[in-house]
N, C-alpha and C positions, 0 to 999 in steps of 0.2 A: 225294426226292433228298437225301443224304445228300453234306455238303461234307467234302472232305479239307481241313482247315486249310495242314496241313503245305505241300499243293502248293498252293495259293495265298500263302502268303507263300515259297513259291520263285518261284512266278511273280513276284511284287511284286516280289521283289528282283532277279531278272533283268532286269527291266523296268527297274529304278532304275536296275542296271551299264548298260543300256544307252543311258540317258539321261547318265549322267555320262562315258560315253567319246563320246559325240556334243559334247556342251559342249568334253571335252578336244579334239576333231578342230577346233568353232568356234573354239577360242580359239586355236591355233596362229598359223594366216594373220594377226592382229588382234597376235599378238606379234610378228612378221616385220614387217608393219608398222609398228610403233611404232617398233624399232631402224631401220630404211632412212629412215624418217620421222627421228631423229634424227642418223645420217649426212647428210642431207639439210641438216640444220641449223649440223651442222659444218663440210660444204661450202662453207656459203655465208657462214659467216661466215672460215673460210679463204680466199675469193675477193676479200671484203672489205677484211679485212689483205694484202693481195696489193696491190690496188686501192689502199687509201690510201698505202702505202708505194711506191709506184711514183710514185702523183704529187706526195709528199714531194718522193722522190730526183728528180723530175724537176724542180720548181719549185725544188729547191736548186741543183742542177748550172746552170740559167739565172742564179741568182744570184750565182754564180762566174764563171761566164762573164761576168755585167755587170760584177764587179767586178774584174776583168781586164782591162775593157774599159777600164772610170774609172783603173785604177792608169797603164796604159801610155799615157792621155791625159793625167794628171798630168806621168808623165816627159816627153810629150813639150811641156808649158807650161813644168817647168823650164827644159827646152833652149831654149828663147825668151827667157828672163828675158835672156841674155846679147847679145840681138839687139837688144834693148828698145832705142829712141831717146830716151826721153825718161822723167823722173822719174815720171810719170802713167803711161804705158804699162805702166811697170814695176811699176807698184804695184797696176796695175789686174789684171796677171797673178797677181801675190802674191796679191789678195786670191780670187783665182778656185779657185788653186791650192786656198787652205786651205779654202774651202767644199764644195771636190769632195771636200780629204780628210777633211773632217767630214762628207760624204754619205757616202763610203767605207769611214767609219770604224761609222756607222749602220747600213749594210749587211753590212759585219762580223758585227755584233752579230746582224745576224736569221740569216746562216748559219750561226753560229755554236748558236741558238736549236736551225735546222732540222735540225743536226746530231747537236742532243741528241734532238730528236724523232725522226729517224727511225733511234734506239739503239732507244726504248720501240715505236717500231712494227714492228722486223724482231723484238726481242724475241716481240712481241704476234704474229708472223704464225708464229715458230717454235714459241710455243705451240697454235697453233689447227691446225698439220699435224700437233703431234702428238695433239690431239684429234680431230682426224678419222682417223689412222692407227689409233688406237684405239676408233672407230666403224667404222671397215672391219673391224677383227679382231671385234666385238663382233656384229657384222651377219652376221658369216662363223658365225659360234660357234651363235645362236642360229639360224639359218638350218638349220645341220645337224643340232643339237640337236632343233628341229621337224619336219623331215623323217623323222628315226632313231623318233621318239614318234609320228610319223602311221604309218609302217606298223606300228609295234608295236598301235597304239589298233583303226587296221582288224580289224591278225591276230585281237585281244582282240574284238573288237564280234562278226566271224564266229563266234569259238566261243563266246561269250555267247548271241550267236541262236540260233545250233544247238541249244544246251541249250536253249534256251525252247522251241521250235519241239518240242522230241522231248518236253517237259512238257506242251505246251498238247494234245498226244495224245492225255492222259489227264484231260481235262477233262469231264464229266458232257454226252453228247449234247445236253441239252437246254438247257444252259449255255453251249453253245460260239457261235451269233451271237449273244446280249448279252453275251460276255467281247468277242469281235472287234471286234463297235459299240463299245465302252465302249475298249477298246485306241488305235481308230481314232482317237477323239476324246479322250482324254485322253493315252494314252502310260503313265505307271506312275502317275501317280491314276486308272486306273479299275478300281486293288485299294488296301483301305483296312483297314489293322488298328485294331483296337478293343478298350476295356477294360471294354467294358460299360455304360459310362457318356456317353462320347462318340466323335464319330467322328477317328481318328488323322490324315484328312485337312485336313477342316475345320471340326473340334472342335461340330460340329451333337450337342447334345443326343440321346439313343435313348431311342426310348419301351418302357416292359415288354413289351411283345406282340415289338416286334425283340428284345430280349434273350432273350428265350424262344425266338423264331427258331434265333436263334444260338445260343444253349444243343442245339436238337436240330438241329444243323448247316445246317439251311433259306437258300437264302440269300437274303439280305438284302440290299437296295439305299440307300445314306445316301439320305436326305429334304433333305439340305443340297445336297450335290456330286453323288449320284449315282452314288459308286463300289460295287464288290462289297463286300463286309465282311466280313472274320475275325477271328476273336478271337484275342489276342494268347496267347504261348505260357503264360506263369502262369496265361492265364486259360481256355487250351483244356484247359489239365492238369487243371485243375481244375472241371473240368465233365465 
């Protein structure tokens, strides 16, 4: 039996396209994910900013309203002052007034705080919608992107097989179930080019008797891996 070179490293490398538009087809779904998965991230920290700015604005808006409450209870102590019976009474109001408006005046202070905070939190929340707006457009892009490259990889896979399929035709009878075994169980390592010296798959040492093989095209099975073996093109030329 006498090996054609040539059609074995066509076979190998069809087998290769074939292996590397399957990876491409793997990898798509796992890219779709990683962006939805990072949409996902920006969701929830946009819900977040949502979330703390709400119960900002809402534990401020109480503390306005408390202190609307203390102011128009102050006014209504002044209006007493003038009712006051007696030097004590009066003074006892005075002194009440000014501790509510130094409570008053401390509560000021923290609305005044929560007002700065929830500047930096609607800030913080208009940045996070527009990072997630930009994970929706990003989700959207690569989504279609993947889609448009999955039926192109199919269309490519179909007419890669085809051609293998109308190569492996012309495979030597008696060669044809240990290519198909070796096919089944490897995929494109069970064709292996060689320089004479070692094997192209997995650099297993050849002894003179395969080189001699392979010099009068016989063929030959790596001792390492297992695969078919041909000699590479400089070195078919040259034999």
């Amino acid at each position: 039996m006498s090996l054609d070179y040539d059609l074995l490293k066509s076979l190998h490398l069809k087998l290769r396209l074939i292996t590397d538009i399957d990876e491409r087809i793997r990898k798509g779904p796992i890219k779709v994910k990683v962006v939805r998965s990072n949409e996902a991230g920006f969701l929830q920290s946009l819900e977040e900013a949502k979330e703390k700015l709400l119960t900002l604005r809402k534990a401020s808006n109480e503390k306005q309203m408390q202190l609307g409450e203390r102011e128009a209870k102050i006014e209504d102590l002044k209006g007493k002052l003038n009712a006051c019976d007696s030097n004590k009474e009066f003074q006892l109001l005075k002194d009440r007034i000014a501790a509510d408006t130094q409570a008053n005046s401390v509560l000021q202070d923290e609305i005044l705080e929560q007002l700065e905070r929830l500047d930096v939190l609607q800030a913080e929340k208009e940045a996070a919608e527009k990072n997630y707006e930009k994970a929706q457009a990003d989700t959207k892009s690569v989504e279609a992107k993947v889609q448009s490259e999955l039926k192109e990889f199919k269309q490519e896979k179909i007419r890669v097989s085809t051609e293998l399929a109308e190569a492996e035709k012309t495979i030597p009878i008696d060669l044809v179930t240990e290519y198909r075994r070796l096919v089944k169980g490897k995929g494109e390592d069970a064709l292996g080019s060689t320089d004479t010296h070692t094997c192209g798959n997995c650099n297993q040492q050849i002894s003179k008797q395969f080189v001699a093989d392979l010099t009068l095209r016989k063929p030959v099975f790596c001792q390492g891996c297992g695969c078919l073996m041909y000699l590479a093109d400089g070195y078919a030329r040259a034999n």
